[in-house]
N, C-alpha and C positions, 0 to 999 in steps of 0.2 A: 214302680220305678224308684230308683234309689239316687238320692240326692246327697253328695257334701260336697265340701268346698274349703280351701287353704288358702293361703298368703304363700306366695313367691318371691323370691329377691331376681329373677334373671340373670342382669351385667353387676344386679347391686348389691354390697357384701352385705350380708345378714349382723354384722356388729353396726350397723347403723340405727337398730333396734337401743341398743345398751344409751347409745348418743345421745337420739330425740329422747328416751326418757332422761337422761342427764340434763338434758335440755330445760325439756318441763320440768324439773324438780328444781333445777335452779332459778327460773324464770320465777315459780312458782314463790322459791322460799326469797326472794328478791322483794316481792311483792307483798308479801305479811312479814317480811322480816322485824320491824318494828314493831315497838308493842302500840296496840291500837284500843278503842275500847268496846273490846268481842271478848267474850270468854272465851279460855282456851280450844273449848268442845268445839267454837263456832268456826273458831281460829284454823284450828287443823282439818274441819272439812271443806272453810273456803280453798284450802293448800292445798287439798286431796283434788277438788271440782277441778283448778286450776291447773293444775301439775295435768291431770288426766287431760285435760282439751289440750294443752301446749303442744303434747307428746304425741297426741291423734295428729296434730294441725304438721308437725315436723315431720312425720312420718306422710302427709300425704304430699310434701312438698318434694322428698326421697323417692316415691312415685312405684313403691312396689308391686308387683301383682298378684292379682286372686286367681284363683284356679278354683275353677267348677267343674266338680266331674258330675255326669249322673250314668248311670246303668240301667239300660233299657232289656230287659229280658225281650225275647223271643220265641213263640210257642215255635215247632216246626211244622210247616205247610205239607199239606197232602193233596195234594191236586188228584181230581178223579176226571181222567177223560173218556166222554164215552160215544162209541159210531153211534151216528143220527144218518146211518145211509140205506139207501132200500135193500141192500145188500143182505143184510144183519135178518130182516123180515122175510126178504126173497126163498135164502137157502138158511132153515133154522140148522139149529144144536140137534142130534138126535136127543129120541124122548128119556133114555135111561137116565139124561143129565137133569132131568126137568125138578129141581124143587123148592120147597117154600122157604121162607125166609126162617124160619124157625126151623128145618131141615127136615120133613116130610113129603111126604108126595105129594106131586099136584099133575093128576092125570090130565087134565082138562088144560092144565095153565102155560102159556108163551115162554118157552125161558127166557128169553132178549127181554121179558117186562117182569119175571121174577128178579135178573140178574139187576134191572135199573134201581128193582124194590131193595134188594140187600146193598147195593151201592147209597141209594138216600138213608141207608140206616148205617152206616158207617160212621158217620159226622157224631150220632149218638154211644154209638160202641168204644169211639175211642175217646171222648169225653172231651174236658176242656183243658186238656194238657196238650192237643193239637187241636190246629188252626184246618180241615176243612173245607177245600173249595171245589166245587162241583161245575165242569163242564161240557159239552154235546159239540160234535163236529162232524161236518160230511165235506163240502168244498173250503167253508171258512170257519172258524169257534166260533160259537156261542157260550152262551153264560145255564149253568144248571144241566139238570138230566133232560132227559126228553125221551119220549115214548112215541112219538110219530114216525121214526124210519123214512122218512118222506125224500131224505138228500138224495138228488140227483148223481151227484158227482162227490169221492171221495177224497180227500189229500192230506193223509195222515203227516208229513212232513211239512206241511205248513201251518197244523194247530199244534204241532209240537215247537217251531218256530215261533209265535205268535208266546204262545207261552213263554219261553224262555225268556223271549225278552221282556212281556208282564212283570215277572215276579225276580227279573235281573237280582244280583247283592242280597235276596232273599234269602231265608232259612226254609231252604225245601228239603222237607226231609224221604219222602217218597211221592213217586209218580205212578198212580194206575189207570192202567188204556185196558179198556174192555169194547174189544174189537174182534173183525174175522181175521184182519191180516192183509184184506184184500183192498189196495189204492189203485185210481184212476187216473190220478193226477198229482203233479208235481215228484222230486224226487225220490229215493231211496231214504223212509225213514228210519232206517237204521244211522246212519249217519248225520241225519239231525239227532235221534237221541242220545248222540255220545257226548251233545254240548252238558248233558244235565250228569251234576257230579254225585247224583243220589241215586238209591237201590229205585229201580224199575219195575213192579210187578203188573203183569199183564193176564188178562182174564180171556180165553181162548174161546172167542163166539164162534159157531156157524158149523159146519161138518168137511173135514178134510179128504173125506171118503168121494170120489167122485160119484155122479149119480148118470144114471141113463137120460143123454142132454145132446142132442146135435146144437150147434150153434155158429154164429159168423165172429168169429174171434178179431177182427181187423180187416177194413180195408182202407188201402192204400190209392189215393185216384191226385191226376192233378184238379184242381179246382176251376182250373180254363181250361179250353179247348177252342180252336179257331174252327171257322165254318166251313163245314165238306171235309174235315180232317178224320183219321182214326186216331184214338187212344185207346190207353189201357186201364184197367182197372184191376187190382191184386185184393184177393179175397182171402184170409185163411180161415178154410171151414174146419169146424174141430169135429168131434164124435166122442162122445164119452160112454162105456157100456154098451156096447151098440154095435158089436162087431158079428159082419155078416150082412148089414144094412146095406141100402144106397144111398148115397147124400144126393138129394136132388136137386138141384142151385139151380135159381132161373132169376134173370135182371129183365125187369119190366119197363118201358118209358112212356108215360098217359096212360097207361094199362095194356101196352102193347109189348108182346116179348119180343125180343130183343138180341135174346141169348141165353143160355142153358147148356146145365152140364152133370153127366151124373159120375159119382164119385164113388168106388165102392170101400167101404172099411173094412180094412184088415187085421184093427185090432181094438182093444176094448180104450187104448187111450191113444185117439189118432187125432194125426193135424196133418194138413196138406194146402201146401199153398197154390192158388188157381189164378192164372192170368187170362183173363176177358178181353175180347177186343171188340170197342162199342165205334160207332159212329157218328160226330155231330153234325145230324139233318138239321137241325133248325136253331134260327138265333135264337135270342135269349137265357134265362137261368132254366136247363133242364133238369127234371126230377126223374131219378132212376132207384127206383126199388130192388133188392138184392133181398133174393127169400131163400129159402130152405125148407120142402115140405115136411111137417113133423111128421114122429114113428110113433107107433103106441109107448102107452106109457113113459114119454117122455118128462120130464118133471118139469121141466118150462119153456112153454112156445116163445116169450116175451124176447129171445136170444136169437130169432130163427131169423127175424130180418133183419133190417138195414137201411136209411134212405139215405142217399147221396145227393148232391145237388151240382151239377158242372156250370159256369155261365160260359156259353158258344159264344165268341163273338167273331168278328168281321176281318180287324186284325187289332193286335195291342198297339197301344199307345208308345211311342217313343222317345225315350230320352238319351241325351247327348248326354257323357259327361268328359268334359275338357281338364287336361291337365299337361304341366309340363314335364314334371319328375317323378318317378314311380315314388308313396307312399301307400302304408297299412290302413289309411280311411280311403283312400279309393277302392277297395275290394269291401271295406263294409259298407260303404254306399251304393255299391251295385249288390252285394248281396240282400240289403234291407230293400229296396226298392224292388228288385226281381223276384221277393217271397209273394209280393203283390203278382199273379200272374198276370192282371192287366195291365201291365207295363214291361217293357224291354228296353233295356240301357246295353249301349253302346259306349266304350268307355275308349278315347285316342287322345292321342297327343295330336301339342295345339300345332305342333309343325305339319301337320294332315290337312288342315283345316282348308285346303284351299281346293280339295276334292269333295267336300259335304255343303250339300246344301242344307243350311238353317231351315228351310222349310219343309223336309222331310222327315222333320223332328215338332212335338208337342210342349218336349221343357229343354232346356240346357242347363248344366249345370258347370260350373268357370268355379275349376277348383285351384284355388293358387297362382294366380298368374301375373306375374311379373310384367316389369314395364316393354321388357322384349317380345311379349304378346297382343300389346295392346294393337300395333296397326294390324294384325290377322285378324280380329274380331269385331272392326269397324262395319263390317256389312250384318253379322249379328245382333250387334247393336241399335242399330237402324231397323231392323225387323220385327216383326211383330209377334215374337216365338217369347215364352214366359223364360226369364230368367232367375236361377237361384245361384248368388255368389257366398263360395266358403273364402272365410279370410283366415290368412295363415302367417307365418314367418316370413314367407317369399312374396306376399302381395305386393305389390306396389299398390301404396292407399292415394297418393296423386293420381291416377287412374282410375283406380275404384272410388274415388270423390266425388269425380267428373264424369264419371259412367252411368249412376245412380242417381238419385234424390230421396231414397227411404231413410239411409243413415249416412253419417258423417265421422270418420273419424281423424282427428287431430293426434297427433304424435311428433313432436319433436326427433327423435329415430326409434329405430325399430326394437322394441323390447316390447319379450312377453311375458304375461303374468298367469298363472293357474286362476283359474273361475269356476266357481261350479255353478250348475244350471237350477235357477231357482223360477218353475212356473209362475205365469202372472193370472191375476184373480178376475182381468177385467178384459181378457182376448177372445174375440167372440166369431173369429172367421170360421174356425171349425172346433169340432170337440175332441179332447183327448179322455181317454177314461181315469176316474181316478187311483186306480191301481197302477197306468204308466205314468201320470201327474207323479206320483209318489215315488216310486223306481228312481224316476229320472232324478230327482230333486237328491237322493240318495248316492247317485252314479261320482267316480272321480273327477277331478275337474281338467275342463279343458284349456287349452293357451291360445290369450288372447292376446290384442296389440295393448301394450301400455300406454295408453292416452287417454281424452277426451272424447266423450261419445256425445254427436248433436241430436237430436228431437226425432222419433220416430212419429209416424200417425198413431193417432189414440187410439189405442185397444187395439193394434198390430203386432205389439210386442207379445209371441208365444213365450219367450223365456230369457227369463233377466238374470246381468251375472250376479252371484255372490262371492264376494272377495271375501276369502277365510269368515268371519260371521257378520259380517256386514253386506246389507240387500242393498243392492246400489238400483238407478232408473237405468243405469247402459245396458242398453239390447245383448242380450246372446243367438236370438232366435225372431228375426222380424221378418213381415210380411208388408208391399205395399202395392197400390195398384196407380201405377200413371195412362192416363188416356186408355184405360178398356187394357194397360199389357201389367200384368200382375210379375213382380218381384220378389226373392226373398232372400235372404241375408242372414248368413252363420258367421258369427264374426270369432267365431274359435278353430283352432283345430285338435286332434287327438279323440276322433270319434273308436279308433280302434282300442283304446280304455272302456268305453261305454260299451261296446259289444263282450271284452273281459269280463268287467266287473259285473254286468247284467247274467251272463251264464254261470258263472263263479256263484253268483247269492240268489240265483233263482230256478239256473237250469232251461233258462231260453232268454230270446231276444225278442220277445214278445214287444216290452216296451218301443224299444229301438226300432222296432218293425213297424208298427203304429203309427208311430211318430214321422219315419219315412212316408209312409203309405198316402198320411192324411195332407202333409204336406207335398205331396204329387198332385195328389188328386186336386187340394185348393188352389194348385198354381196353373195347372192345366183345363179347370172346371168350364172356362169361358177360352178357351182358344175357337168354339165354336161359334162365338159371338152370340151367343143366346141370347135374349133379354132379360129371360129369367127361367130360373135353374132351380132345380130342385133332386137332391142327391143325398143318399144314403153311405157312411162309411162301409156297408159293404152289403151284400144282398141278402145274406145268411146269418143269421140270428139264431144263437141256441136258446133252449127253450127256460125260461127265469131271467133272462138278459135283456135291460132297458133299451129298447127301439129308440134310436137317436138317429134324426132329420134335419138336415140344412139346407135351408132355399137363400139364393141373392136375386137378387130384383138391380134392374140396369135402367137409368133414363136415356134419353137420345144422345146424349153426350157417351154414352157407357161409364157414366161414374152410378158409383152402388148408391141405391135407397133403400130408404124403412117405412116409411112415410105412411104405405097403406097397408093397412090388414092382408092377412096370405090366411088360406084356412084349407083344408086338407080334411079328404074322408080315405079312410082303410079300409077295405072292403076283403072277406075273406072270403070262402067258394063256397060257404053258404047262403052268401049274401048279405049277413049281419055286414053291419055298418058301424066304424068308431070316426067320429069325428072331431076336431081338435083343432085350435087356434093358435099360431108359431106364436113365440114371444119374440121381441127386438133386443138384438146384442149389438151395440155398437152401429154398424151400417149394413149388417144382415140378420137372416131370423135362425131362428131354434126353434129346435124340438124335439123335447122328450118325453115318449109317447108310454114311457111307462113298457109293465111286462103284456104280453099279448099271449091269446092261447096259441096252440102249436099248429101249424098249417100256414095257407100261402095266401097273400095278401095285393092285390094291387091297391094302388095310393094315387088320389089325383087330386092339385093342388090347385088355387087360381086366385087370383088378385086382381086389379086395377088399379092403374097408373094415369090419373087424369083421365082421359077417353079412351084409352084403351084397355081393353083387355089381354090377361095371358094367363096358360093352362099351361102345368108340365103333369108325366104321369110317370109310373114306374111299378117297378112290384121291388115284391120283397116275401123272405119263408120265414118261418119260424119251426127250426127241426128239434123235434125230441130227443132226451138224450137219454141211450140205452147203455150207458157203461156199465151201469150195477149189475146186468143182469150176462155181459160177457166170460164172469167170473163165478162159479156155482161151488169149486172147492177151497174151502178156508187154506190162507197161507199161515199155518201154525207155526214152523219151521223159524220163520220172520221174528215171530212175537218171542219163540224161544231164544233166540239171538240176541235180541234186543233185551231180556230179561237178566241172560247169563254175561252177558258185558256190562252189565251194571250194579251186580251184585245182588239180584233181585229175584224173581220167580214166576214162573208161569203157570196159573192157575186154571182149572177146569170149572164150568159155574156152577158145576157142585160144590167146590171149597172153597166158591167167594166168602163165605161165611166162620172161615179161617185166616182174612185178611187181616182183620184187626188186631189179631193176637199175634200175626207175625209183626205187621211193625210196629208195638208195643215190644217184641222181644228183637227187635234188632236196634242193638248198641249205637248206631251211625244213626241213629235218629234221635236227637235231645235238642232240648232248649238253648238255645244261645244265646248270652249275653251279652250287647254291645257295650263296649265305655267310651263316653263319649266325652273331651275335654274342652275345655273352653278359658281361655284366658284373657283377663281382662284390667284396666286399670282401676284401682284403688277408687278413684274419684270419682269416677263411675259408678259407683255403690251407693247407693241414694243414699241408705240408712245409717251410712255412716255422717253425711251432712248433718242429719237427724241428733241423731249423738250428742254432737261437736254444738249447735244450738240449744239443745236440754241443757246440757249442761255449764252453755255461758247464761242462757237464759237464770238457769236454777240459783247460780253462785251470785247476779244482778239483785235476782229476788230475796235472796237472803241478806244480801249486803244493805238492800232499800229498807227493808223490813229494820234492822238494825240502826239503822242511820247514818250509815255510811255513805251514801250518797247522798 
């Protein structure tokens, strides 16, 4: 790094320089102008010492500044990304490509764990004039290479994200992905890679050639089903190589068939989509296997099924949602609620209200409603139905004051301010994951009442506003519960932003959905008056994903306690046994049960409350996840795209070992040097105080020495 530094005048003209020394020279010759008794020698250096301090002291009083530059070189970054997904191990490279890092044969040896060998040896090939950094990815990055293949799930588009914004304002000079091509999840990473303004070369794993492969390429089912109904279920069987065969599809349920279908192939690259019609006989979460009997010589059975998991139930849960005037968050509040299939919202205006009965409903939700709604909702009110109120432009908050007791808002008149949603650390009624935690906290903001916000219950508050960058305590997102009826309270409006911007930067409404989902489920959890509850965000768990559990415990009054131990065994159909102690949040429990192996689980929970006792039970799956193996032919086509829009090149792992010498010979990859300035006052300079005391100190000591003092 390169350091210097100058004097600046700014506003101050630079003949002020000429001055202060006129200054000191005069001061100076003022002061020995007489003849005293120093010899001359002693004489013209006390002038010299003198004159010099004067002329620093006038000059820092003139208030110049210094300028500090320094220059920071920068080697250019090479990021190496490489698939960590089963996919890569599944369908290899054919064997012509197979060779050593020194470029001979290796009949015996993996290419996928030659190609990771010559990528850790790049870091040496290209020396210390780049900077090097090595990464592995299947669902999320990691840091470094990796040789286990083990990822489940692939999402080439969000470690190319995740990157970009790592090494933001960096000097990247080239990006290499040594991949098949082939993602599971998240967007088109072609279109992430156009953020990165550097050559892209990409190392073409896995064989494009399709191989002799029947498989279930997608099914499409709802995830409810009511009891004694039919549904459907869409399957697309594929066939690769295989033509002449029968695809023979048959859905099991308890190991009972169900339904079956035979398919014949007409050609060597066939797909056909197949509509099933099942029946749900019995409540609960049912399990439905979807198979396919393999042909000889097929190259991987691991494709051939399928497990589905439907929950039957009785009927869905209900919710109202009341409003006066058609707006864009009434359609994303029925749609994020209705992805949940246990629930059905019904969405009227409050001028209907005098044909529904409140009790044929599970939540209400009282969107916007003005003071010309309040005498229709007095018999709601009164009822014992959970309520969730959104507060908007059109509220009337004298109403919604007096309606509630969770919040309180004070406003002088009605103006709103943008807020955005910033999660709280210490809200314990249910769990959000923290990938929607994050989203959300991301999302634009929404418009709230400009006022004063009164005292919510403690650790009710899901999500507090932030006004531009300040975390304020006013609820955006509360929850509270009076006499056994649970309420909750959005004190913004403009959820139809958060449905944008969530699809816009992510490509779903996952978050949004969650977030709805959970706050159904805890507003509606005790409309059955339970005592104590015990509930899972949902019944279906993929397989790596932390098993998360909430139980509330109710005394005679129905207010929540924590007071005594809950403890819970998981029991899977071998009959192992995990057992686990909830922790206390606030005035219910948790639990996170960690990952579990794959297969179906009942859970039965119990406590004591004084003298009594109380059991809840439940189940719950944990399904495998077979994406890798849906996809057998490399998408090379991708990685060439992705290469040639970036000025870059797609390699075979034959010529990974030609990688170093290209971007050593590509001109758009060099060092950059940042200048970095900094300005500063004079007086601020220590070492100029320094100075300015040497040298009164120095001219004292000589004058004392002399006898001049």
């Amino acid at each position: 790094m390169l350091f210097l530094f100058s004097i600046t005048w700014g506003t101050v003209s630079g003949w002020w320089v000429p001055a202060c020394a006129v200054a000191g020279l005069l001061y100076a010759w003022l002061f020995y102008r007489q003849p005293v008794n120093l010899s001359n020698k002693f004489r013209y250096g006390l002038f010299a010492i003198r004159a010099i301090a004067v002329t620093i002291i006038a000059l820092l009083l003139v208030s110049p500044l210094v300028k500090s530059v320094s220059y920071n070189p920068q080697k250019p970054l090479v990021l190496v990304l490489q698939d960590n997904s089963q996919s890569i191990k599944m369908f290899r490279t054919p064997g012509e490509a197979k060779v050593s890092p020194t470029g001979g044969d290796l009949a015996g040896a993996q290419t996928e764990n030659v190609v990771v060998d010559q990528l850790s040896a790049l870091k040496e090939q290209l020396g210390d004039r780049y900077d090097v950094q090595e990464f592995h990815f299947d669902r999320d990055l990691g840091n470094g290479l990796s040789k286990s293949f083990t990822g489940k799930q692939t999402n080439l588009s969000n470690a190319l994200h995740q990157l970009n914004d790592r090494f933001v304002n960096q000097n990247i000079g080239a990006l290499v992905i040594a991949t098949d091509g082939l993602y599971n999840q998240g967007s088109d990473p072609q279109y992430e890679a156009r953020n990165f303004k550097n050559s892209i070369y990409t190392i073409a794993l896995g064989d494009t050639v399709a191989k002799r492969d029947l498989l279930i390429g997608n099914v499409n089912y709802n995830k409810t089903a009511l009891l004694g109904n039919d549904f459907e279920v869409e399957v697309l069987a594929e066939a690769y190589q295989s033509k002449g065969e029968n695809i023979h599809l048959t859905i099991t349920e308890d190991g009972r068939q169900v339904s079956s279908q035979d398919i014949p192939v007409t050609s060597n690259s066939f797909q056909k989509q197949v509509t099933l019609k099942l029946n749900a006989r019995k409540k609960g979460l049912r399990r439905f296997n979807i198979s396919i009997a393999p042909v000889k010589n097929e190259v991987s059975a691991a494709n051939n099924s399928e497990t589905i998991y439907v929950d039957v139930l009785d009927a869905r849960q209900k919710v109202l949602l009341l409003f006066e005037a058609p707006h864009p968050d009434i359609s994303v509040i029925r749609q994020s609620i209705e992805n949940n299939k246990n629930y059905e919202v019904k969405a009227t205006v409050v001028s209907e209200m005098a044909a529904i009965k409140p009790a044929d409903y599970n939540l209400v939700i009282l969107y916007q409603l003005s003071a010309a709604s309040n005498s229709a909702i007095q018999n709601l009110l009164k009822s014992k139905v959970p309520l969730w109120y959104v507060v908007g432009a059109q509220t009337d908050l004298g109403n919604f004051n007096n309606n509630q007791k969770v919040v309180k808002i004070s406003a002088g008149r009605m103006e709103m301010q943008e807020v955005f949603a910033q999660p709280a650390t210490d809200f314990a009624a249910f769990t959000l994951s923290d990938s929607s935690r994050r989203k959300i906290s991301a999302l634009p903001p929404l418009l709230a009442p400009y006022g004063s916000y009164g005292s919510t219950p403690a650790g009710g508050t899901l999500l507090k506003q932030r006004i531009g960058a300040v975390e304020t305590t006013y609820p955006l997102l509360c929850f509270g519960d009076e006499a056994g009826k649970r309420t909750g309270i959005l004190t913004g409006e403009g959820l139809w932003r958060w449905q944008l911007a969530e699809y816009q930067a992510y490509g779903s409404h996952h978050a949004l959905e969650e977030l709805f989902s959970q706050a159904v489920q805890y507003l509606t959890a005790n409309a059955n008056r339970q005592r104590f509850i015990v509930y899972t965000p949902k019944h279906v768990f993929d397989e790596g994903e932390n098993i998360l559990i909430n139980a509330e415990l109710y005394n005679d009054a129905l207010e929540l306690v924590n007071t005594p131990d809950v403890r819970i065994e998981l029991k899977n159909a071998a009959g192992k046994t995990y057992s686990f102690l909830f922790s206390r949040n606030d005035k219910s429990y948790q639990l996170d049960a960690g990952t579990l192996p794959v297969g179906e689980y009942t859970y039965a929970a119990n406590t004591k409350n004084g003298t009594k006792s109380f059991t809840a039970a439940g189940q719950l799956t944990v399904k495998p996840l077979n994406l890798e193996s849906r996809q057998s032919a490399a998408n090379h086509q991708l990685l060439n795209t992705i290469s040639k829009q970036s000025g870059g090149q797609m390699l075979q792992p034959a010529q990974v070992g030609q990688l170093a010498g290209l971007i050593q010979k590509n001109d758009n990859i060099k060092t950059v040097v940042y200048e970095d300035k900094h300005y500063s006052d004079v007086i601020d300079v220590k070492w100029i105080f320094v100075v300015i005391v040497l040298l009164l100190s120095l001219e004292w000591f000589l004058r004392k020495r002399e006898g001049e003092i």
